[in-house]
C-alpha positions as CSV (number, residue, x, y, z in Angstrom):
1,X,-37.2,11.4,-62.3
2,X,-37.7,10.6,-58.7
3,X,-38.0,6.8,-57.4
4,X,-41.9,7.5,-56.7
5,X,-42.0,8.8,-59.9
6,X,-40.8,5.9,-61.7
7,X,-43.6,3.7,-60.1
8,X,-47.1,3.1,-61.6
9,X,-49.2,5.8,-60.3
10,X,-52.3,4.2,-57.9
11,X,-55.6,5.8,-59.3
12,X,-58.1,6.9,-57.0
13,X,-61.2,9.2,-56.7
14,X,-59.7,10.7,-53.5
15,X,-57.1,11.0,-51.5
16,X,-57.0,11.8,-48.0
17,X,-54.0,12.4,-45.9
18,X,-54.1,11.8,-42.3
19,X,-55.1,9.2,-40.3
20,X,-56.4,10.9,-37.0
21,X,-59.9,12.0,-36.1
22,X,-60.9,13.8,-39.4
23,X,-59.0,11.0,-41.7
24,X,-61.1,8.6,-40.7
25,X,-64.3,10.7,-40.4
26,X,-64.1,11.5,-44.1
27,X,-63.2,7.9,-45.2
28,X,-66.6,6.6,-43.5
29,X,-68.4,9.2,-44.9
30,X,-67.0,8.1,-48.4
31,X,-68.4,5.2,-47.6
32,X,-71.9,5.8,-46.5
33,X,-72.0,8.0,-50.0
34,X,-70.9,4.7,-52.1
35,X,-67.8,5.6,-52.6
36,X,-65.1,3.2,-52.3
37,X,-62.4,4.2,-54.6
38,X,-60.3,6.2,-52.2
39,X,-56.7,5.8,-50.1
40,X,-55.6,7.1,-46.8
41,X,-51.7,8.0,-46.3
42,X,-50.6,8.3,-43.2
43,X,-46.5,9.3,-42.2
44,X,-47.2,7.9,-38.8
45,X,-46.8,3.8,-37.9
46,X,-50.2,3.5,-36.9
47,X,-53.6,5.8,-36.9
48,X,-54.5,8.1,-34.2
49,X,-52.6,11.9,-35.2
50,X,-52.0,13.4,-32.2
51,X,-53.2,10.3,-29.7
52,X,-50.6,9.0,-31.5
53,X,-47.6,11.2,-31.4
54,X,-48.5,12.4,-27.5
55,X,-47.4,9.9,-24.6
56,X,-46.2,12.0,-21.6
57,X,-47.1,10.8,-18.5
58,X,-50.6,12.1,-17.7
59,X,-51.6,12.6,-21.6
60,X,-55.5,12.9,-21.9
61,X,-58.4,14.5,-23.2
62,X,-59.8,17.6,-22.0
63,X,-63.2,17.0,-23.5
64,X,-65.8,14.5,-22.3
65,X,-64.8,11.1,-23.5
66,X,-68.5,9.9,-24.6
67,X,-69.1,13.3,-27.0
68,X,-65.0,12.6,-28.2
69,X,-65.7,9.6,-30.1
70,X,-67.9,9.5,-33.9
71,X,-71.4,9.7,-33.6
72,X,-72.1,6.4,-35.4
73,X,-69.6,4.8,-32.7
74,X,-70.5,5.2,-29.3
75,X,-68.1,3.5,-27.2
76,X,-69.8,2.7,-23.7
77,X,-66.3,0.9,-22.4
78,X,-64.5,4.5,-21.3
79,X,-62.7,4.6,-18.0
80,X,-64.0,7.8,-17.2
81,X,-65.1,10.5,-17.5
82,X,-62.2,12.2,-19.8
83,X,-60.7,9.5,-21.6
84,X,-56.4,8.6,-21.5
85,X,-54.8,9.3,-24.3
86,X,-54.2,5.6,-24.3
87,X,-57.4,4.7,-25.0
88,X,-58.2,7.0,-27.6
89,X,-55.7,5.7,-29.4
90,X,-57.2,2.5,-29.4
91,X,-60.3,3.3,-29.9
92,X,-59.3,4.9,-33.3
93,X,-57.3,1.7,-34.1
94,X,-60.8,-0.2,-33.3
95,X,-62.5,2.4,-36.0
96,X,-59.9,1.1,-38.8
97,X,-61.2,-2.8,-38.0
98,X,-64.8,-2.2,-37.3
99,X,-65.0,0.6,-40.5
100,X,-63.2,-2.3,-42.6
101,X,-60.7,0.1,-43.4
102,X,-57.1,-1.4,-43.8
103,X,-57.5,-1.8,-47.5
104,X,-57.8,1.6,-48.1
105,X,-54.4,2.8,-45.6
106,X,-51.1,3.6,-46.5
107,X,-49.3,3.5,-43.1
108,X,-45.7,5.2,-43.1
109,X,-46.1,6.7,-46.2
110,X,-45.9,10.9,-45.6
111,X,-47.3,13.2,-48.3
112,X,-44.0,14.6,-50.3
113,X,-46.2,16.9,-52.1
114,X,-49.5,17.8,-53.7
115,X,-50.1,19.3,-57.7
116,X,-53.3,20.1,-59.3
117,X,-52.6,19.2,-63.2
118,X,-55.1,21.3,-64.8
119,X,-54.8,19.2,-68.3
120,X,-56.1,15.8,-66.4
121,X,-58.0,17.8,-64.2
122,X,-57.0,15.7,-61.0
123,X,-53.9,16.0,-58.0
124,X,-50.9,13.9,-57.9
125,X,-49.8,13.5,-54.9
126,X,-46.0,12.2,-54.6
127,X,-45.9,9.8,-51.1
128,X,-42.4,8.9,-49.7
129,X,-41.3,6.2,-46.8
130,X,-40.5,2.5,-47.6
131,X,-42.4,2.2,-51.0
132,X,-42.3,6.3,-52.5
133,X,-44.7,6.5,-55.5
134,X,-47.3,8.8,-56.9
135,X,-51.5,8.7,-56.3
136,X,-53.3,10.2,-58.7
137,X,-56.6,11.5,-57.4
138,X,-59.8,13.5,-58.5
139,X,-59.9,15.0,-55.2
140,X,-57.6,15.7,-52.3
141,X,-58.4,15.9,-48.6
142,X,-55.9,17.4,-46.6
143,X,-56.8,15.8,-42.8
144,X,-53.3,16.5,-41.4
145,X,-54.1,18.0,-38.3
146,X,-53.2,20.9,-36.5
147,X,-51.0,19.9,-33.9
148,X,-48.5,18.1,-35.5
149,X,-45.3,19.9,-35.2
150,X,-43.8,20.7,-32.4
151,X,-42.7,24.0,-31.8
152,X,-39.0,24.3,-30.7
153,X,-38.1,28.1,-29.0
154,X,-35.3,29.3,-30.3
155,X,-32.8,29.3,-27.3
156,X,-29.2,31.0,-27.0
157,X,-27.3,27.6,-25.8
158,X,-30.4,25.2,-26.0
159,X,-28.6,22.7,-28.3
160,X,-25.8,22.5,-25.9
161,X,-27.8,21.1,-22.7
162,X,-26.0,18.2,-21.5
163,X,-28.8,16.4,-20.7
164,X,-32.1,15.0,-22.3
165,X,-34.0,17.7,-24.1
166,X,-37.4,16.8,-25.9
167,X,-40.9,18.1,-26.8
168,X,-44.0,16.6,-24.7
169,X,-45.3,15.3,-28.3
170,X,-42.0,13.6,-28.7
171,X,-42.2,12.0,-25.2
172,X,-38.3,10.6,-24.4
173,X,-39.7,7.7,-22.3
174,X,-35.7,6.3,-22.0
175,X,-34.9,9.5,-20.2
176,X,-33.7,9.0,-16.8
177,X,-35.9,11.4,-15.3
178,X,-36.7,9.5,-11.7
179,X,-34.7,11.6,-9.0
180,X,-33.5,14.4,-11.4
181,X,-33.9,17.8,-11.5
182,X,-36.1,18.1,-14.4
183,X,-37.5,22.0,-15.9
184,X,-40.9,22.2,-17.9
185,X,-41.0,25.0,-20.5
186,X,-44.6,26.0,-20.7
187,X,-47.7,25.9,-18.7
188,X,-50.1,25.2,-21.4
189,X,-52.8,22.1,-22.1
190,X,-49.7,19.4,-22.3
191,X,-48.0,21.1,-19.0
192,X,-50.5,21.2,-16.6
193,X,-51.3,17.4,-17.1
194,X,-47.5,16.5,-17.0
195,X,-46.6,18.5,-14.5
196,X,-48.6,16.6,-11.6
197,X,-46.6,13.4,-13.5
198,X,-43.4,14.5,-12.7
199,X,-44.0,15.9,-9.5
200,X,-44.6,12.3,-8.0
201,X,-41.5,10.7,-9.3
202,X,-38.5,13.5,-10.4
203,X,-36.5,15.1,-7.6
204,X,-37.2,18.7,-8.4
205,X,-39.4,20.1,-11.2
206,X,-38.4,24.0,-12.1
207,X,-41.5,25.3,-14.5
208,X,-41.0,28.1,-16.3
209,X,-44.4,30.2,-16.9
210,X,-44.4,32.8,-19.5
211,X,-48.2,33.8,-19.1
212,X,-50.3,31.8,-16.5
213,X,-53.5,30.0,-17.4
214,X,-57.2,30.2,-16.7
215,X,-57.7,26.8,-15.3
216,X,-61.0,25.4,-13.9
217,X,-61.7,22.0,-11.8
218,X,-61.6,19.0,-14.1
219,X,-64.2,16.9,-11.6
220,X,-62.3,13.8,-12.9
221,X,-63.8,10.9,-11.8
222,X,-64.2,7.0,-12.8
223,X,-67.1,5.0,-14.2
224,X,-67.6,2.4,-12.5
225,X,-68.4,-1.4,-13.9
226,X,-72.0,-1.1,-13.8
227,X,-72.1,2.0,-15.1
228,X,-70.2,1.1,-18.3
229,X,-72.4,-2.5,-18.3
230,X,-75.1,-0.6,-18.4
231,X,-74.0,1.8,-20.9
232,X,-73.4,-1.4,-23.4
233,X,-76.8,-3.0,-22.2
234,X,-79.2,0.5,-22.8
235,X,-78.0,2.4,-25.7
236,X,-80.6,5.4,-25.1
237,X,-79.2,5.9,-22.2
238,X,-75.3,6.7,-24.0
239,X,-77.0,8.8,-26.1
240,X,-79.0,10.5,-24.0
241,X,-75.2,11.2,-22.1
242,X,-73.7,12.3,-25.5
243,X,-76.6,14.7,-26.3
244,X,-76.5,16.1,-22.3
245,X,-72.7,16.5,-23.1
246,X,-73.1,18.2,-26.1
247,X,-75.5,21.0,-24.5
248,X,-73.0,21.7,-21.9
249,X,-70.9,22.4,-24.4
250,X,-72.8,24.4,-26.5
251,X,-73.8,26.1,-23.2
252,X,-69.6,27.2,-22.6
253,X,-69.4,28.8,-25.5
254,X,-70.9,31.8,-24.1
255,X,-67.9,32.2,-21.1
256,X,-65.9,31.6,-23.9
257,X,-66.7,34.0,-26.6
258,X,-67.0,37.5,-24.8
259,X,-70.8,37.2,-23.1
260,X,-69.8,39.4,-20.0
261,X,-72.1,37.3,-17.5
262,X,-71.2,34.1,-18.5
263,X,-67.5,35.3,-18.4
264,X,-67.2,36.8,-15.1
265,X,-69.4,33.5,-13.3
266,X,-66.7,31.4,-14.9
267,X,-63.8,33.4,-13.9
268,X,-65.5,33.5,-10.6
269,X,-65.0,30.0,-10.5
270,X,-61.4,29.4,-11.5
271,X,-60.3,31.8,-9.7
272,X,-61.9,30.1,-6.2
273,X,-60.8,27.2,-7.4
274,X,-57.1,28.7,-7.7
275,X,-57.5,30.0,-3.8
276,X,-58.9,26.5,-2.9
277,X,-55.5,24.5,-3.9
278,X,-52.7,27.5,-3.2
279,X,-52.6,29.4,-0.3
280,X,-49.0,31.0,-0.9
281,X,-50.8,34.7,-2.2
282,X,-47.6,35.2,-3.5
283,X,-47.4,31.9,-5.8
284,X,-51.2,32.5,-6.3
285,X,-50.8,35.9,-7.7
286,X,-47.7,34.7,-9.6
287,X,-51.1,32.1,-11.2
288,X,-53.6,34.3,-11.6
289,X,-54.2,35.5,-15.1
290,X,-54.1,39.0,-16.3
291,X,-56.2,38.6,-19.4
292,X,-59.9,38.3,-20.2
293,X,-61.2,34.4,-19.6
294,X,-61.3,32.6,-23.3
295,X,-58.3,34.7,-24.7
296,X,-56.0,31.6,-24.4
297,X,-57.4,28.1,-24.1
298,X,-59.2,27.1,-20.7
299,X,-57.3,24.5,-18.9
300,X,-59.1,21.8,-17.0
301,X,-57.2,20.4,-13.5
302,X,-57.4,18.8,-9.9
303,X,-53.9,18.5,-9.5
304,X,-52.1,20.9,-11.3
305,X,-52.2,23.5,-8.3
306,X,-51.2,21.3,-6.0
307,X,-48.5,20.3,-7.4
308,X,-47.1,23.6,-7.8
309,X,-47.7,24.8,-4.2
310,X,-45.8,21.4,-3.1
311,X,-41.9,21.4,-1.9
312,X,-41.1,19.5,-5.2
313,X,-42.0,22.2,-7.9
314,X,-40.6,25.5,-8.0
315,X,-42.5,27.7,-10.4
316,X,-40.4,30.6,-12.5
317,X,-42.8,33.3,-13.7
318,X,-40.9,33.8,-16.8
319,X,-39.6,33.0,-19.8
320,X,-37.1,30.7,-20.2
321,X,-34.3,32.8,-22.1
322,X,-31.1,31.0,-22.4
323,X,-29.5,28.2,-21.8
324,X,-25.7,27.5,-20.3
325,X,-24.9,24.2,-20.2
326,X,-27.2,22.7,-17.1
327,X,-27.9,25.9,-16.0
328,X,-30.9,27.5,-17.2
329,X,-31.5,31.6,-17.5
330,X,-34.8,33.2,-16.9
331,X,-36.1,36.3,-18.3
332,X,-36.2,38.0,-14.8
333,X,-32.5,36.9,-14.0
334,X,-32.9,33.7,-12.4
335,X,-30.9,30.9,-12.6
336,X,-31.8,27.1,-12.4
337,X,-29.8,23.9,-12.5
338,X,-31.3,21.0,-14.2
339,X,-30.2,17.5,-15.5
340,X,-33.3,17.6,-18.2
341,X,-35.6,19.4,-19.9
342,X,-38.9,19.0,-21.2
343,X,-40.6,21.6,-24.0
344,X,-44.0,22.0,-23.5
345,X,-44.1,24.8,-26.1
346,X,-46.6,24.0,-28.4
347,X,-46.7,23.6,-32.1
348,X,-46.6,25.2,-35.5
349,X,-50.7,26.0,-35.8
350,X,-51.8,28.9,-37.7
351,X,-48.6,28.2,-40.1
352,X,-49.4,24.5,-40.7
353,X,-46.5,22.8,-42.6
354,X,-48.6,20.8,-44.7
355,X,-49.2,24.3,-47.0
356,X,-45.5,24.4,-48.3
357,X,-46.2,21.0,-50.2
358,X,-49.1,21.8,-51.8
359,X,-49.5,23.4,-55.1
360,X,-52.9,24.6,-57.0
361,X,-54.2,25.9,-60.0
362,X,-51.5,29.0,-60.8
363,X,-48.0,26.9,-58.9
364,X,-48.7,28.9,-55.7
365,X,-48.7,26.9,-52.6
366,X,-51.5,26.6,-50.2
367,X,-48.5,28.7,-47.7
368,X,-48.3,31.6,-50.1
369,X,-52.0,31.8,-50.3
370,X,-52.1,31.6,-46.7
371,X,-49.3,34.3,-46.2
372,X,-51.8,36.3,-44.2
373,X,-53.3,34.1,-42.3
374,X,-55.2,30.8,-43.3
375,X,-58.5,31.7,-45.4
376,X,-61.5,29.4,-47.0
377,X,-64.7,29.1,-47.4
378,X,-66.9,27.1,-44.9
379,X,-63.6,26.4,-43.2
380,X,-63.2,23.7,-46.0
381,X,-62.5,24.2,-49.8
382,X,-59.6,27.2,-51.0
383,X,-60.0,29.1,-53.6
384,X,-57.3,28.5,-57.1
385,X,-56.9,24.7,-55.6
386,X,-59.8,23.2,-57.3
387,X,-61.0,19.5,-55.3
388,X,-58.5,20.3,-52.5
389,X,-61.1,20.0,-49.0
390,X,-59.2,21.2,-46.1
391,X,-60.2,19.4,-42.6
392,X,-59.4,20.8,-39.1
393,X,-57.9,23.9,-41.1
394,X,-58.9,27.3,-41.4
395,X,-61.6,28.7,-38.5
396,X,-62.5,25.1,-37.5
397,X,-61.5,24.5,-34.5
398,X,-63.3,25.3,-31.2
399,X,-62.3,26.3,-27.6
400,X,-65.2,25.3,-26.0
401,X,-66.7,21.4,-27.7
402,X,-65.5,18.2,-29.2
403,X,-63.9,18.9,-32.4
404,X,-64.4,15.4,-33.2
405,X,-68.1,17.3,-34.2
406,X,-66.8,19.8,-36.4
407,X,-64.4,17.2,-38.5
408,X,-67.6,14.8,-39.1
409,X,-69.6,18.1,-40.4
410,X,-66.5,18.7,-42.7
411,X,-66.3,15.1,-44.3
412,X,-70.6,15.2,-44.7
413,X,-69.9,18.8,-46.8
414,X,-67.2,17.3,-48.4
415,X,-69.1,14.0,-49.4
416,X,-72.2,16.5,-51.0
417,X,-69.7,18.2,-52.9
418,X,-68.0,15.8,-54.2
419,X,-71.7,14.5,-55.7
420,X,-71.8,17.7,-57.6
421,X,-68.8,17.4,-59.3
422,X,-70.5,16.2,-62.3
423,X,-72.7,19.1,-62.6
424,X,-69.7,21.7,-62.3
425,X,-67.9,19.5,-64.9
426,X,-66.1,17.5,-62.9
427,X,-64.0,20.4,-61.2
428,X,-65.0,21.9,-58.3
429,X,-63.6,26.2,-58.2
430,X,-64.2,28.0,-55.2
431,X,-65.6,31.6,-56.2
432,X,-62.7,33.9,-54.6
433,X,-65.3,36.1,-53.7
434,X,-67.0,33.9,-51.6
435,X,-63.8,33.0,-49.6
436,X,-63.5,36.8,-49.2
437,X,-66.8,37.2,-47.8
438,X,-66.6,34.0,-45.5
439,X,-63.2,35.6,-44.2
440,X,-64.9,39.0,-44.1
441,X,-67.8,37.4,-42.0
442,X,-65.1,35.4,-39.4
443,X,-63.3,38.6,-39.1
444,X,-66.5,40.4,-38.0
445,X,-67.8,37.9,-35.2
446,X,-63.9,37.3,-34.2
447,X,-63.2,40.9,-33.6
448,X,-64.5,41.3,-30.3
449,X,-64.1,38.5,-28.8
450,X,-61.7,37.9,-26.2
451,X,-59.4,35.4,-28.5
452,X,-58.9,39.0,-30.8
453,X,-59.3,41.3,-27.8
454,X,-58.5,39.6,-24.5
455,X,-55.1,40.7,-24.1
456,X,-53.3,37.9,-24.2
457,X,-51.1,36.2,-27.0
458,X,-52.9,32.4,-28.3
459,X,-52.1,30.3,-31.1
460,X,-55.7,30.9,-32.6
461,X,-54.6,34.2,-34.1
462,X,-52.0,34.4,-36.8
463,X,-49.4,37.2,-35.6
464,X,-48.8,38.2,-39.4
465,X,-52.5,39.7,-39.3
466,X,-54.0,39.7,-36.1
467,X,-56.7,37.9,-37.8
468,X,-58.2,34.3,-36.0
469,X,-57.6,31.5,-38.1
470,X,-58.2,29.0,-36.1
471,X,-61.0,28.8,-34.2
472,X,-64.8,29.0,-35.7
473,X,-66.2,31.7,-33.6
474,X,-69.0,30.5,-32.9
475,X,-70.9,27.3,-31.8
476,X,-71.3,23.8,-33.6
477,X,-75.2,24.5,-34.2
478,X,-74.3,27.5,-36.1
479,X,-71.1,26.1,-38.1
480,X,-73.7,22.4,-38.6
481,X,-76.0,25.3,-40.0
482,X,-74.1,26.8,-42.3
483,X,-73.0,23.5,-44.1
484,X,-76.2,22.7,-44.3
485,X,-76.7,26.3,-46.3
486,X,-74.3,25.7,-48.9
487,X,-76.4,25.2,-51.9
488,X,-73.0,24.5,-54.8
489,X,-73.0,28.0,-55.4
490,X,-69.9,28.4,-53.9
491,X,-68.4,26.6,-56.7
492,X,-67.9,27.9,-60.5
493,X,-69.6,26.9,-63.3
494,X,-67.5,25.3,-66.0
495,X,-67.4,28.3,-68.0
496,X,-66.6,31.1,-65.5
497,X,-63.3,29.5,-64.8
498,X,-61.2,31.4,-66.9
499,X,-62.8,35.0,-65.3
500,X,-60.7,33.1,-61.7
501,X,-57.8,32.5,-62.9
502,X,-55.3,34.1,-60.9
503,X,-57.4,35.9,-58.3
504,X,-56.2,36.4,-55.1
505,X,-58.7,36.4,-52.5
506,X,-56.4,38.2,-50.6
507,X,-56.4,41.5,-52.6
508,X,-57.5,44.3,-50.4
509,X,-58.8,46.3,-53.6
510,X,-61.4,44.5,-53.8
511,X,-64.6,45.0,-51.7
512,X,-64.4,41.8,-49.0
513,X,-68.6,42.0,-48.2
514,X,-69.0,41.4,-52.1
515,X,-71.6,38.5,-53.1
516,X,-71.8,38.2,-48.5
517,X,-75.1,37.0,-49.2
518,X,-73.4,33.7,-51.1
519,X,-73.1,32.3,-47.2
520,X,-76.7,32.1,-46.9
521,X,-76.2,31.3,-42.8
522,X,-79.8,31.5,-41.6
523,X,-78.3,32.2,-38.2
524,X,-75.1,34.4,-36.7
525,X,-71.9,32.5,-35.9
526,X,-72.7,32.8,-31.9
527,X,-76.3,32.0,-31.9
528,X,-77.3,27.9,-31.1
């Protein structure tokens, strides 16, 4: 028996793990349904997830900070018009004091692992850290995130670099890095805004570009006293802001998703904005991408091209592949010398880590039932792990809004299913054939979009399948719509359960489009 296991277990109706955006979206909408009996465990020191965990120089949002913020907590004190990571941070910190919330989190207390007892119909869920024990819960909500863990390339040589080696997430801030020859691994989201960063104070930055980004002007820019006065003093006005941000969103999904117009207009405009800040045509064809716009995630910059056509960044347009003490090997044969080294590589996203510790209704884990690619229905409950709600998992993230939207639609389905527990008999089953025909219907609109068939490699598509697992591909209207569809049908009746057991929604013997009509989505995925 294990030290948690010794201690009385803590009883709740549900637990949620994770403490970031979606954490705390599904505790306050607990608590506009009257719920109160539920806990929030958190492995990190404070809340936040990944505003959190990221604090390289230059770390901010790439979405508009007034429509990256909870809908019943506008925030009229941003300092701009994309918030620092700094401030998100606090403003999530802010969320736990004004939400009353501190009663209900579990700070430093990681998730060990996750059962579903069929005979007590609930989840224990065995917490380590300072104080390990066991919750016991009717329900489990898995809010862990999906960049979490860093993703470390395995390097011939990497752990014998001499000098300081970390990920961007796992920011060394003791590093001496002023003066020093420092390399970037990566060109991605975290790169291009730490990048300009370095430039400014390290004596040489070598980058190392595998595949070069789509990147279009980020317009950054200030709000000034008054402005942020009077978005405190008129509250119309900040949501008339929120709802004009959310339309331009809506509006980029179309550039985004494979619409040929909308695509080529904003190609168009990265790519004059690429001959605007480099006029090397040899560094700027070295830049310019090779692979339909929206395959990978569109970057947003000022400065990031600059800082590359400068004397103090040397761009390598390859892979790094080894590494030999302080010299560093690229793919096409070129070597560098460099005193540190910064990963900006990514992190463990279609394979989210969180599955291994998580067991349903047969023993499998939530990674075995995943072993082709995450799956669900309404990007939120799993079939054969009966209460388990999944938020920011499978197909619900989005390349092109706030995801802060999608993680509050999540927690409102998850707060209506939970009130018709009762009626199912207190256990809520996903049909498997409705997370088929979900997966079926992603599969469908996925197919030819650019994320599936822009030639490029992402981390939206699981490289086991070739299926897209992450993104919802289509916009929020449409995913908002199809929560609001779901009827309880999805769920089986107390005595269908045995007919379940043991079904894989996997099983390509079975017909994928059976029961499609379950979805009930009164409009496609793409349409707003």
């Amino acid at each position: 028996m294990t030290k948690a296991q010794e201690r009385t277990p803590e009883r709740v109706e549900v637990a949620i793990v994770g403490a970031g955006f979606a954490g705390l979206a599904m505790a306050m909408a607990l608590r506009r349904a009257g719920r109160e009996s539920f806990t929030i465990i958190e492995r990190g020191s404070s809340v936040g997830g990944t505003w959190r965990d990221n604090t390289y120089p230059g770390v901010a949002c790439d979405v508009p900070s007034h429509l990256y913020g909870f809908a019943d907590h506008p925030h009229p004190g941003w300092s701009g018009l994309y918030a620092r990571g700094s401030e998100i941070h606090d403003y999530l910190r802010g969320i736990v004091i004004a939400e009353r919330l501190a009663p209900h989190l579990r700070l430093g207390t990681p998730m060990q692992s996750a059962r579903w007892d069929a005979a007590a119909a609930l989840w224990r869920v065995e917490t380590g850290g300072s104080e390990p024990g066991v919750i016991e819960a009717d329900a489990l909500v898995l809010a862990c995130g999906r960049l979490t863990e860093p993703a470390i390339p395995d390097l011939p040589g990497l752990a014998g670099f001499p000098g300081p080696v970390f990920h961007s997430a796992r920011w060394d801030h003791d590093a001496p890095l002023e003066g020093a020859r420092v390399a970037v691994v990566g060109t991605g989201a975290s790169a291009v805004q730490l990048v300009p960063e370095l430039a400014r104070t390290a004596g040489r930055v070598t980058l190392f570009q595998r595949t070069p980004a789509w990147i279009v002007p980020r317009d950054e820019r200030s709000y000034t006293d008054a402005e942020r006065a009077r978005f405190a003093r008129h509250p119309d006005e900040l949501a008339a802001l929120r709802a004009e941000l959310y339309a331009e969103g809506e509006a980029r999904f179309a550039s985004r998703s494979g619409d040929a117009r909308a695509a080529a207009e904003a190609e168009a405009s990265a790519l004059a904005h690429l001959r605007s800040q480099v006029a090397d045509p040899v560094l700027r064809d070295a830049l310019t991408p090779r692979y339909a716009f929206g395959c990978k995630r569109v970057l947003l910059s000022d400065d990031f091209y600059p800082a590359v056509a400068s004397d103090r960044v040397a761009l390598e347009a390859s892979a790094l592949v080894a590494v030999q003490g302080h010299t560093l090997v690229a793919a096409s044969g070129a070597r560098y010398e460099a005193d540190a080294l910064v990963l900006a590589t990514g992190f463990a996203s279609s394979r989210q880590p969180y599955a291994d510790l998580v067991r349903g209704e047969c023993g499998q884990t939530l990674a075995a039932h995943w072993s082709g690619g995450m799956t669900s229905f309404a990007s939120t409950v799993v079939s054969g792990f009966p209460n388990l709600f999944v938020l920011n998992g499978p197909n619900a993230s989005l390349g092109h809004n706030s995801s802060v939207l999608m993680a509050e639609e999540q927690a409102g389905y998850v707060s209506r299913a939970l009130g018709r527990r009762s009626a199912l008999g207190g256990v809520l089953r996903v049909r498997s054939e409705t997370e088929r025909a979900y997966s079926a219907e992603i599969d469908s609109a996925a197919a030819a979009t650019p994320r599936v068939a822009g030639g490029c490699r992402n981390w939206y598509v699981d490289e086991r399948s070739g299926r897209l697992t992450l993104l919802w591909p289509g916009t929020v209207d449409a995913f908002r719509a199809m929560l609001a569809a779901t009827d309880g049908s999805e769920f089986l009746r107390a005595g269908d359960a045995t007919r379940e057991h043991g079904d894989d929604p996997t099983d390509p013997t079975t017909d994928p489009t059976e029961d499609a009509d379950i979805l009930s989505d009164p409009a496609p995925m793409g349409a707003p």
